[in-house]
CHARMM internal coordinates of N, CA and C (Angstrom, degrees):
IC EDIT
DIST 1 N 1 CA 1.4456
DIST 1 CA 1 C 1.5303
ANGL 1 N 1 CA 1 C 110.51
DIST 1 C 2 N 1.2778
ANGL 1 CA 1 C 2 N 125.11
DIHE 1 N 1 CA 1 C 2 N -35.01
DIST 2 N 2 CA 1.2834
ANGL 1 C 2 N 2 CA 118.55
DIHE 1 CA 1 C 2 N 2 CA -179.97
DIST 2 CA 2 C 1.4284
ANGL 2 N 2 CA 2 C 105.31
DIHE 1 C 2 N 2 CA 2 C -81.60
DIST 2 C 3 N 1.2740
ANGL 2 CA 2 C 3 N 137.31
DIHE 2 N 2 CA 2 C 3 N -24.02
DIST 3 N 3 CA 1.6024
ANGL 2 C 3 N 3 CA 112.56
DIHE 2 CA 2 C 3 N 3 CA 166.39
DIST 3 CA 3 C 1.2645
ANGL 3 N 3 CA 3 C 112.64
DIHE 2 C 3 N 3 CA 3 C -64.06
DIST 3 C 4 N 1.3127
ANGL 3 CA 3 C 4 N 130.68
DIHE 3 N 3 CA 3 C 4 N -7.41
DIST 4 N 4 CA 1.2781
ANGL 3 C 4 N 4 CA 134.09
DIHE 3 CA 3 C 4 N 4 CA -162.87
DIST 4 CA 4 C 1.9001
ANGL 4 N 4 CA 4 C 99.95
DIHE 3 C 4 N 4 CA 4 C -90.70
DIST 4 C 5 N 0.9414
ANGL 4 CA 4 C 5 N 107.33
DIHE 4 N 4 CA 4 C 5 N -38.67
DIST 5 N 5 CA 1.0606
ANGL 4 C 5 N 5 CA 120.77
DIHE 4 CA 4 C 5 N 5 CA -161.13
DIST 5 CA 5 C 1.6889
ANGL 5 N 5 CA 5 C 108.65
DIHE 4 C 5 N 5 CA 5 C -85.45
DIST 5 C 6 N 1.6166
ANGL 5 CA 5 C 6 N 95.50
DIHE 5 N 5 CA 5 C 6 N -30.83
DIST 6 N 6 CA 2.0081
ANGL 5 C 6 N 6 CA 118.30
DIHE 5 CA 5 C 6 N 6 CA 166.85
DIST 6 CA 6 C 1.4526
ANGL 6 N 6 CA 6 C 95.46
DIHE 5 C 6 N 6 CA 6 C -77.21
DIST 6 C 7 N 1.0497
ANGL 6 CA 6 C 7 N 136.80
DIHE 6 N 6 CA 6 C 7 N -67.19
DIST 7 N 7 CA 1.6484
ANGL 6 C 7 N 7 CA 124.68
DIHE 6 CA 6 C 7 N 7 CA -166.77
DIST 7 CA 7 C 2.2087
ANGL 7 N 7 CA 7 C 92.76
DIHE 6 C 7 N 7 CA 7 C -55.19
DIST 7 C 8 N 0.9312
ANGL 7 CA 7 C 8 N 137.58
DIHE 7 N 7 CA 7 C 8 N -53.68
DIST 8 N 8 CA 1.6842
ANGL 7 C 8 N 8 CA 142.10
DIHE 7 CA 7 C 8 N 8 CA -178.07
DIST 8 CA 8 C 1.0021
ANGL 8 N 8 CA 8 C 105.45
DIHE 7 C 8 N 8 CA 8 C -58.27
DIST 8 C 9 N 1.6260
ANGL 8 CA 8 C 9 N 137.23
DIHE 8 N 8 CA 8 C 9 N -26.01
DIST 9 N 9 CA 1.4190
ANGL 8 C 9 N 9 CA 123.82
DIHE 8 CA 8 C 9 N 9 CA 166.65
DIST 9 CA 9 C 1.4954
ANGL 9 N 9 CA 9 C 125.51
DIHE 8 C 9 N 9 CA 9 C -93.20
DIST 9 C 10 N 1.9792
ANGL 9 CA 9 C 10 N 107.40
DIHE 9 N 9 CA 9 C 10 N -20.08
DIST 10 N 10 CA 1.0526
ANGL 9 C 10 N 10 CA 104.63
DIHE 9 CA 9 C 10 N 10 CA 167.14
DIST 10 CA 10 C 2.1003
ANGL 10 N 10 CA 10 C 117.56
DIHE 9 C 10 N 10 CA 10 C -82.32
DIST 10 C 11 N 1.1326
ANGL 10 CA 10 C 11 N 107.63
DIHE 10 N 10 CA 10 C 11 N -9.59
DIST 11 N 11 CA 1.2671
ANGL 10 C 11 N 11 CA 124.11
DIHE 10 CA 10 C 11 N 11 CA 170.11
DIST 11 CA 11 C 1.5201
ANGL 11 N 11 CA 11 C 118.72
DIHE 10 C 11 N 11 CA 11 C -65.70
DIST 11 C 12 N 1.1874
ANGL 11 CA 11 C 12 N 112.77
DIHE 11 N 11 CA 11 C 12 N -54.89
DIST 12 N 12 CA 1.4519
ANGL 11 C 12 N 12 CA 116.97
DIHE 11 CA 11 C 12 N 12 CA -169.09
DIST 12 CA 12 C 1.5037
ANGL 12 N 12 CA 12 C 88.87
DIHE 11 C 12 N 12 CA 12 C -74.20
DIST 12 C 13 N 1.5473
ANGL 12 CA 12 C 13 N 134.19
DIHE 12 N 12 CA 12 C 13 N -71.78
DIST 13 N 13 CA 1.4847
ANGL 12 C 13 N 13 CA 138.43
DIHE 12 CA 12 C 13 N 13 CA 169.51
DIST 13 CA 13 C 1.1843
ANGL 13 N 13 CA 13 C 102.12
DIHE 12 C 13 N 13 CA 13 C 7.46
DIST 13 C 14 N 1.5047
ANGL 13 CA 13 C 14 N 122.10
DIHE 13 N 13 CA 13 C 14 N -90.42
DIST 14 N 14 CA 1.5107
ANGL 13 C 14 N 14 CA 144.32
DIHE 13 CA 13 C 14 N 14 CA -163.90
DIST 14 CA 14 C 1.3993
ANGL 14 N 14 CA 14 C 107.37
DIHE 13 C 14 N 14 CA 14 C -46.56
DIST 14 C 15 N 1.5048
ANGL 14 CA 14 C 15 N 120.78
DIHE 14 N 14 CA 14 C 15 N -58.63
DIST 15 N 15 CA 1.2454
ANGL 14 C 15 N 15 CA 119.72
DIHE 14 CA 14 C 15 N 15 CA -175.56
DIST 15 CA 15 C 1.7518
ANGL 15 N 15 CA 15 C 110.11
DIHE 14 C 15 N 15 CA 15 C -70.68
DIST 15 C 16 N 1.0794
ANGL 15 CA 15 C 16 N 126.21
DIHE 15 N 15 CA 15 C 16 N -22.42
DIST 16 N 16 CA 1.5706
ANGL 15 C 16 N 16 CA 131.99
DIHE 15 CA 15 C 16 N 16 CA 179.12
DIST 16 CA 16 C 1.6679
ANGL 16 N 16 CA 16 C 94.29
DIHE 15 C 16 N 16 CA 16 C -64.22
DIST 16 C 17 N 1.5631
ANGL 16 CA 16 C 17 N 101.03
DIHE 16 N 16 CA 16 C 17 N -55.14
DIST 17 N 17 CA 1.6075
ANGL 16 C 17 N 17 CA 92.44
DIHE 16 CA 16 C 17 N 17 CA -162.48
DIST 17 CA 17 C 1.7127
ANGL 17 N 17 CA 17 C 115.49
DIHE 16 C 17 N 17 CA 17 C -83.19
DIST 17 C 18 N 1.1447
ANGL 17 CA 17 C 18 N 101.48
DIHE 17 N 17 CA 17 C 18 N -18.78
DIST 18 N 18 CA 1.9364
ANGL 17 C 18 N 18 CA 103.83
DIHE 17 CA 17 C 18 N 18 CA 166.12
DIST 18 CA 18 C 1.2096
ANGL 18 N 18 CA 18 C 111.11
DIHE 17 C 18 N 18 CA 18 C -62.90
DIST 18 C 19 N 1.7295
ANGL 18 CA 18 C 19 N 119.03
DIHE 18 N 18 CA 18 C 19 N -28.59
DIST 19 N 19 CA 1.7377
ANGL 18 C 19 N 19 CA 109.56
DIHE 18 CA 18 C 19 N 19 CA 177.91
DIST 19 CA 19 C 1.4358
ANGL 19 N 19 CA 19 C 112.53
DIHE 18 C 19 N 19 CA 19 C -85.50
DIST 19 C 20 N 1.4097
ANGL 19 CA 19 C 20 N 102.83
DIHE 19 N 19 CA 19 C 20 N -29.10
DIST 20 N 20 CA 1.3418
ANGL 19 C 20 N 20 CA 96.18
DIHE 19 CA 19 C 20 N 20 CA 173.75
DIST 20 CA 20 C 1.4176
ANGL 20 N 20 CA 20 C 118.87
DIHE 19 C 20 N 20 CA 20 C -88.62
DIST 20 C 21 N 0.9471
ANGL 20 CA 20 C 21 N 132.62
DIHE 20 N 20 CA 20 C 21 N -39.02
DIST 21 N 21 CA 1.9758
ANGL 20 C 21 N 21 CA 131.87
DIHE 20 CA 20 C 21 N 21 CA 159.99
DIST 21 CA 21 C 1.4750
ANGL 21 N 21 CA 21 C 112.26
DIHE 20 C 21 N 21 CA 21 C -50.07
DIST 21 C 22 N 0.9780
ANGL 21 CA 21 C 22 N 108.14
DIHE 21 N 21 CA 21 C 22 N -35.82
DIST 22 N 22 CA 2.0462
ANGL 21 C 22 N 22 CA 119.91
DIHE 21 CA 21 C 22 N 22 CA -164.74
DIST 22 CA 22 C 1.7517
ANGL 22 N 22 CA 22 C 98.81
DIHE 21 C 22 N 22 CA 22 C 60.56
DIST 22 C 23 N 1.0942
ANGL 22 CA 22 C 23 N 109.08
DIHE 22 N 22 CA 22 C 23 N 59.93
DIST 23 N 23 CA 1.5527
ANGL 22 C 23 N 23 CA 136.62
DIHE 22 CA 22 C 23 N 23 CA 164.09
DIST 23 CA 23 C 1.2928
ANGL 23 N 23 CA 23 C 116.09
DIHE 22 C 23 N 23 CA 23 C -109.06
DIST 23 C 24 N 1.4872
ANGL 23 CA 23 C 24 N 111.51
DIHE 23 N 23 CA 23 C 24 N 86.54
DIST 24 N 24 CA 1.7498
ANGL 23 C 24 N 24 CA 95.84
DIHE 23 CA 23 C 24 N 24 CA 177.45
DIST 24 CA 24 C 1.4274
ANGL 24 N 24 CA 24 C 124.58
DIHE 23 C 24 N 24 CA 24 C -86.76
DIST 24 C 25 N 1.2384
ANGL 24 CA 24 C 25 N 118.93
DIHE 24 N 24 CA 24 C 25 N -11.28
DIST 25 N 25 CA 1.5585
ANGL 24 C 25 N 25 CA 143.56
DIHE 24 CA 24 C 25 N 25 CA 144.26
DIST 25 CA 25 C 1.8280
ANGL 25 N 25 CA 25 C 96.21
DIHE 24 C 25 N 25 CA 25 C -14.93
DIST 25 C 26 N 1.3619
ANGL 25 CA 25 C 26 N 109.85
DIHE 25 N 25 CA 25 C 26 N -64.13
DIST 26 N 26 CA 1.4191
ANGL 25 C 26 N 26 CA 123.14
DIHE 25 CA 25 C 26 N 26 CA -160.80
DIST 26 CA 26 C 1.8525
ANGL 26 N 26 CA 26 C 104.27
DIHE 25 C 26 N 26 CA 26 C -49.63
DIST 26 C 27 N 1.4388
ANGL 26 CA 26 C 27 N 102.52
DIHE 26 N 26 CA 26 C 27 N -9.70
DIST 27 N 27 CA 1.7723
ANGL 26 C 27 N 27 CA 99.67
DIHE 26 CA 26 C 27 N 27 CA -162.12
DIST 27 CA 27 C 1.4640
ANGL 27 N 27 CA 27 C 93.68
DIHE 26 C 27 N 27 CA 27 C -112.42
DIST 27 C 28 N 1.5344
ANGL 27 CA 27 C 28 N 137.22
DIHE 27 N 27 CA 27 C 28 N 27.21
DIST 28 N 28 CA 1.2158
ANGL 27 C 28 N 28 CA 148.04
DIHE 27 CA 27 C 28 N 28 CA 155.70
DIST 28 CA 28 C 1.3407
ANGL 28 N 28 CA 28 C 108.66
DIHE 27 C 28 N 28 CA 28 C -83.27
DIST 28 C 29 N 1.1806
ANGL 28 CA 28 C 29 N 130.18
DIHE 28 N 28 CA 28 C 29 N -17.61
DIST 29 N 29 CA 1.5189
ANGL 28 C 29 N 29 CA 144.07
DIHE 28 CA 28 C 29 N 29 CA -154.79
DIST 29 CA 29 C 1.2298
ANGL 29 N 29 CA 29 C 100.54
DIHE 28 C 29 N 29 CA 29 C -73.48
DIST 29 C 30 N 1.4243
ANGL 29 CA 29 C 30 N 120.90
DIHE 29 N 29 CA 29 C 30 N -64.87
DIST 30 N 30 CA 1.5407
ANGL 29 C 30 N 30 CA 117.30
DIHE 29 CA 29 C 30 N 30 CA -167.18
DIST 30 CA 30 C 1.6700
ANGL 30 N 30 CA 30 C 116.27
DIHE 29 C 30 N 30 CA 30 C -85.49
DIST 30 C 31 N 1.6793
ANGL 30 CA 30 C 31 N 110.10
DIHE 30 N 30 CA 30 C 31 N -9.97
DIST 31 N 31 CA 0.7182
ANGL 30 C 31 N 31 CA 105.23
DIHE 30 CA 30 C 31 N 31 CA 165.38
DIST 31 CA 31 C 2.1873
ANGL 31 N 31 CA 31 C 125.82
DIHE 30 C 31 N 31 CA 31 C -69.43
DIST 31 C 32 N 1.2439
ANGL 31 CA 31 C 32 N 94.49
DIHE 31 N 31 CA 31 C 32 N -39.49
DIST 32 N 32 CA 1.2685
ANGL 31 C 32 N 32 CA 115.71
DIHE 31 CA 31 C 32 N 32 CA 162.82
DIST 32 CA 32 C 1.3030
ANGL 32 N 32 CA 32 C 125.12
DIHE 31 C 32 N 32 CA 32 C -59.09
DIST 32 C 33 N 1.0275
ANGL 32 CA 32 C 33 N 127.01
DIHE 32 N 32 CA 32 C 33 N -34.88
DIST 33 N 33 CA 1.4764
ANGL 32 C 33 N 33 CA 137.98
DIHE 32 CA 32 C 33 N 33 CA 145.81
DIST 33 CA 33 C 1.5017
ANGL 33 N 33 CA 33 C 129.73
DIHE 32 C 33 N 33 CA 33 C -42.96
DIST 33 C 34 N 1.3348
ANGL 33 CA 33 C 34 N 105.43
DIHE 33 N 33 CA 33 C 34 N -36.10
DIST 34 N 34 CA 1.8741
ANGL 33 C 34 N 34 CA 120.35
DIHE 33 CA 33 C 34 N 34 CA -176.31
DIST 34 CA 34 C 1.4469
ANGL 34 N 34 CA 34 C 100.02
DIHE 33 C 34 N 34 CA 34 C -76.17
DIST 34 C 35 N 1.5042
ANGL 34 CA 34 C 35 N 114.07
DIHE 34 N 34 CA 34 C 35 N -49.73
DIST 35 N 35 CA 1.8996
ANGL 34 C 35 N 35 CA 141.01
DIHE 34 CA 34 C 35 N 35 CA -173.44
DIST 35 CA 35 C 1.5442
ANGL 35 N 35 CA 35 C 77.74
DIHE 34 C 35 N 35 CA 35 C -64.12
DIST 35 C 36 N 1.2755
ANGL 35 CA 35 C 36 N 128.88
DIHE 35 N 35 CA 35 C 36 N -86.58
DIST 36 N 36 CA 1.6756
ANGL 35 C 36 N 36 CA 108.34
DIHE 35 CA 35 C 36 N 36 CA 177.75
DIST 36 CA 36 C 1.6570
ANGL 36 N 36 CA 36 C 135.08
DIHE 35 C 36 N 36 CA 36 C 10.76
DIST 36 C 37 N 1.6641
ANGL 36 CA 36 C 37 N 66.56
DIHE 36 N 36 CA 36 C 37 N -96.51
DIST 37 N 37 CA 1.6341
ANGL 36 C 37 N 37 CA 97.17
DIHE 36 CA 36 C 37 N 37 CA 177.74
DIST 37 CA 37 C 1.8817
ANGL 37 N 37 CA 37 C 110.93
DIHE 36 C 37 N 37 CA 37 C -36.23
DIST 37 C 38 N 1.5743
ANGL 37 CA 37 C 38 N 113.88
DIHE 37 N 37 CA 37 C 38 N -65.13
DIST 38 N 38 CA 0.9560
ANGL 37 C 38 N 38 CA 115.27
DIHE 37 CA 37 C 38 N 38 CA 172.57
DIST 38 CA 38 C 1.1426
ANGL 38 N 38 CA 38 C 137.38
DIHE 37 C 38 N 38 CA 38 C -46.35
DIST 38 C 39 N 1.1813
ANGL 38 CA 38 C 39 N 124.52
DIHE 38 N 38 CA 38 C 39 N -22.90
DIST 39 N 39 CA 1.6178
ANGL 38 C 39 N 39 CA 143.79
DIHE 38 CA 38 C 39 N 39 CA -169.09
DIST 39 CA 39 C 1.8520
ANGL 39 N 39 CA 39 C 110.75
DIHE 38 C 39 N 39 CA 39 C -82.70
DIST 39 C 40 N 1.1420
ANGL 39 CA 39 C 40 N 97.52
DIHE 39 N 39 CA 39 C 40 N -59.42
DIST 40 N 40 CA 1.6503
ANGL 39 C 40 N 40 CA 124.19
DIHE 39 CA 39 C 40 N 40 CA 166.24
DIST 40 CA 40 C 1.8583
ANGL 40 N 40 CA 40 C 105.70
DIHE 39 C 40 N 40 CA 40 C -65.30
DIST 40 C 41 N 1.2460
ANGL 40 CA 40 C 41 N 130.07
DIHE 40 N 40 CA 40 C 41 N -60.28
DIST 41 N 41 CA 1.4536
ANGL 40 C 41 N 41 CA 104.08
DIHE 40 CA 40 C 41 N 41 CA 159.67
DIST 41 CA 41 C 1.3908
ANGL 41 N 41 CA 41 C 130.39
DIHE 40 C 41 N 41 CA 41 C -58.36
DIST 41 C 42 N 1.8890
ANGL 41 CA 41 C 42 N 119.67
DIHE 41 N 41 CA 41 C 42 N -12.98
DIST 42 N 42 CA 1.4911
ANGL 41 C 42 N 42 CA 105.95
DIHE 41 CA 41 C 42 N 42 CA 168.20
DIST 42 CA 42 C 1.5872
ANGL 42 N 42 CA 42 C 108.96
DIHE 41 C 42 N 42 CA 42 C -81.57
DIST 42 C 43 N 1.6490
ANGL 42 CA 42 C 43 N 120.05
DIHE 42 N 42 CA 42 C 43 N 0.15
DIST 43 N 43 CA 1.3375
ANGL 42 C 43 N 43 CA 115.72
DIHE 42 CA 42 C 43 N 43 CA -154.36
DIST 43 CA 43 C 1.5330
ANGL 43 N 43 CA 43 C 77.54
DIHE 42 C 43 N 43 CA 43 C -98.70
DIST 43 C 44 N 0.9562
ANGL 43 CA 43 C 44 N 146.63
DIHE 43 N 43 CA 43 C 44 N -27.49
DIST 44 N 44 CA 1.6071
ANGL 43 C 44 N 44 CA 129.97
DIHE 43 CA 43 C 44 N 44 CA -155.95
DIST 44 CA 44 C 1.9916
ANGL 44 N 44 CA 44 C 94.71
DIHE 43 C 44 N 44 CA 44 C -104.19
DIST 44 C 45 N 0.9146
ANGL 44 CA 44 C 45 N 99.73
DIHE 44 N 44 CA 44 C 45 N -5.17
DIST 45 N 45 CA 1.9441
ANGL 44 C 45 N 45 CA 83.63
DIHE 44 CA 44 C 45 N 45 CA 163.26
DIST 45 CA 45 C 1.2845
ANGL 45 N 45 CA 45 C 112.02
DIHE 44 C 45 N 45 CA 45 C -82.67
DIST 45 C 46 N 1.1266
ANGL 45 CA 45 C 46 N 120.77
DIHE 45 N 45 CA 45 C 46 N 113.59
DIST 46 N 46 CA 1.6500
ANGL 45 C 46 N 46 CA 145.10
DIHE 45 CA 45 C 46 N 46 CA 173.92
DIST 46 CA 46 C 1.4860
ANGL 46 N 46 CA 46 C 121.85
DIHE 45 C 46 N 46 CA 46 C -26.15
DIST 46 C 47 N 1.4092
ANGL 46 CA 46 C 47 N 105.58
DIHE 46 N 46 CA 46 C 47 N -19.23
DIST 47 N 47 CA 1.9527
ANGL 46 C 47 N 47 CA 119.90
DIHE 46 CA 46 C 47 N 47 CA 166.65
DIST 47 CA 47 C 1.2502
ANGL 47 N 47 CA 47 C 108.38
DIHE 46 C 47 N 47 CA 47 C -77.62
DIST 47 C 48 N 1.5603
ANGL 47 CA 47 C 48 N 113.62
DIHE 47 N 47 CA 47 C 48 N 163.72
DIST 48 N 48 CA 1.1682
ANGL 47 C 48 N 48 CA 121.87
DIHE 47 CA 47 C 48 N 48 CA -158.39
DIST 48 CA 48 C 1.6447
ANGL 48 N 48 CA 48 C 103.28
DIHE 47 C 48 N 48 CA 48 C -70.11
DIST 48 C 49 N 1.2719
ANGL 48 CA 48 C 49 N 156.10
DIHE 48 N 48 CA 48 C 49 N 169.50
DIST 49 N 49 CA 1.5562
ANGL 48 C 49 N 49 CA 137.60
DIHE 48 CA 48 C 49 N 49 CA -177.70
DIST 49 CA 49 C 1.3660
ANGL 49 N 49 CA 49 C 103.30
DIHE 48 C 49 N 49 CA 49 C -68.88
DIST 49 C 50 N 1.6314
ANGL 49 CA 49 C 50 N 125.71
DIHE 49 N 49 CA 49 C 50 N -58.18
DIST 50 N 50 CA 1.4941
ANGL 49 C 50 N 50 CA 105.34
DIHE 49 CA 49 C 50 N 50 CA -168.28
DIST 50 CA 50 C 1.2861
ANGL 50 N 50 CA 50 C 124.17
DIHE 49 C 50 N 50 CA 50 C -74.55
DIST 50 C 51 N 1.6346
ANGL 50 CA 50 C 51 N 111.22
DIHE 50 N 50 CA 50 C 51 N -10.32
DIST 51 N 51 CA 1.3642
ANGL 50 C 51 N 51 CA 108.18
DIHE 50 CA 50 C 51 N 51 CA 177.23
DIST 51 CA 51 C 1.9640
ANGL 51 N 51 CA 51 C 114.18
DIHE 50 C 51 N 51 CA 51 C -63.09
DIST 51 C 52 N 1.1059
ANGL 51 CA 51 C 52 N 92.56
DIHE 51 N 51 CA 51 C 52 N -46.10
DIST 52 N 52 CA 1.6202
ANGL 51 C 52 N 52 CA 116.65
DIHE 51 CA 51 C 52 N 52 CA 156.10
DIST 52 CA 52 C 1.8114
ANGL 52 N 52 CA 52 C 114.35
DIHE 51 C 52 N 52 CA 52 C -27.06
DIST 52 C 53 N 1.2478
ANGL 52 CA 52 C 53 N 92.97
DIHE 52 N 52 CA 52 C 53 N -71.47
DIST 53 N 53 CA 1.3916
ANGL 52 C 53 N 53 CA 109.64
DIHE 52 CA 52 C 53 N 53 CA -160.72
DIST 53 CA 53 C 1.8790
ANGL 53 N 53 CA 53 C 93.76
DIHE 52 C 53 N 53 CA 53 C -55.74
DIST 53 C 54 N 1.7031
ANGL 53 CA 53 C 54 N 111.21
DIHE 53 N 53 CA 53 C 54 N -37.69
DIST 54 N 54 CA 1.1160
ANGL 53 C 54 N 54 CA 121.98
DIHE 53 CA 53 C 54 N 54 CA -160.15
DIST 54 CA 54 C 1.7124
ANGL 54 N 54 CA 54 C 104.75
DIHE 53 C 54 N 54 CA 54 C -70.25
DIST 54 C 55 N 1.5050
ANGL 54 CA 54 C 55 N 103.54
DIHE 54 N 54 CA 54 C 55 N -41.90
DIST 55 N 55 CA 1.5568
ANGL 54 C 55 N 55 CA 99.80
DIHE 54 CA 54 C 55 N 55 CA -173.77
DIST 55 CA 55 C 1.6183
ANGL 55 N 55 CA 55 C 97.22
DIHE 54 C 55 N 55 CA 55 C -66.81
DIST 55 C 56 N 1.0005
ANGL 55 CA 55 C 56 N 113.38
DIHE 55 N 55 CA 55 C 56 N -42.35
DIST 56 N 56 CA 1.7563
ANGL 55 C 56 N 56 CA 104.78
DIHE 55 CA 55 C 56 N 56 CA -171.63
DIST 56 CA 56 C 1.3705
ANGL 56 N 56 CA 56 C 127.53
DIHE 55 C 56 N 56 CA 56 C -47.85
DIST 56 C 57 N 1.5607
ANGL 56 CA 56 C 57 N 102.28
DIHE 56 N 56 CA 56 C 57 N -41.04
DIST 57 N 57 CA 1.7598
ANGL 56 C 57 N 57 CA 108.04
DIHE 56 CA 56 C 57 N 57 CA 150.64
DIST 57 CA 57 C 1.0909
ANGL 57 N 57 CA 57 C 140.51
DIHE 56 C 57 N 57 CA 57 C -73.34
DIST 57 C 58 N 0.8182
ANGL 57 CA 57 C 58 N 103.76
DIHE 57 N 57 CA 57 C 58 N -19.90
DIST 58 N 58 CA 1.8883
ANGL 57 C 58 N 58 CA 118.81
DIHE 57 CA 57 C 58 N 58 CA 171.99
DIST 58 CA 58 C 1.6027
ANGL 58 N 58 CA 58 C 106.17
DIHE 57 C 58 N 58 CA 58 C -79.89
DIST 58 C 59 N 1.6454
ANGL 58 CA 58 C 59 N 124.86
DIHE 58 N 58 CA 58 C 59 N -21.68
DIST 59 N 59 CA 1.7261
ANGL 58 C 59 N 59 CA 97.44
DIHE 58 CA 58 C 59 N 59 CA 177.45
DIST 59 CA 59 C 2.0677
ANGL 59 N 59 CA 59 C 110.00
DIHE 58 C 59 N 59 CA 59 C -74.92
DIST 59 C 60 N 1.0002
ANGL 59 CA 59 C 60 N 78.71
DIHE 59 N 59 CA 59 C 60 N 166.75
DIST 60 N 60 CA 1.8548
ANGL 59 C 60 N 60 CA 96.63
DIHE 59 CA 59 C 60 N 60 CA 175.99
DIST 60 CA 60 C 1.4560
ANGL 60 N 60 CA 60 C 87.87
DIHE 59 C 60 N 60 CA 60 C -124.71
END
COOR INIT
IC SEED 1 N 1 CA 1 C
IC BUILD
């Protein structure tokens, strides 16, 4: 629940400050953050990374 609540504070953040900067760049942020997140939870499964990467495409 608290990453949930870290991805919702870095979310609202970004979009507050792109309206107020007129930076729309600024609304890549949380998206980049999720691609993060994901990358670093495939890095901590104990298989080699692409074998990893491989089962993840392979489910139906």
């Amino acid at each position: 629940m608290l990453l949930f609540y870290l991805f919702l504070i870095i979310t609202v953040t970004s979009i507050f400050l792109a309206i107020k900067k007129q930076k729309p760049v600024l609304l890549s942020v949380p998206i980049a953050t999720l691609i993060t997140y994901a990358v670093v939870e495939i890095a901590l499964v104990p298989a080699p990374f692409l074998d990893t990467i491989k089962f993840i495409f392979s489910l139906k």
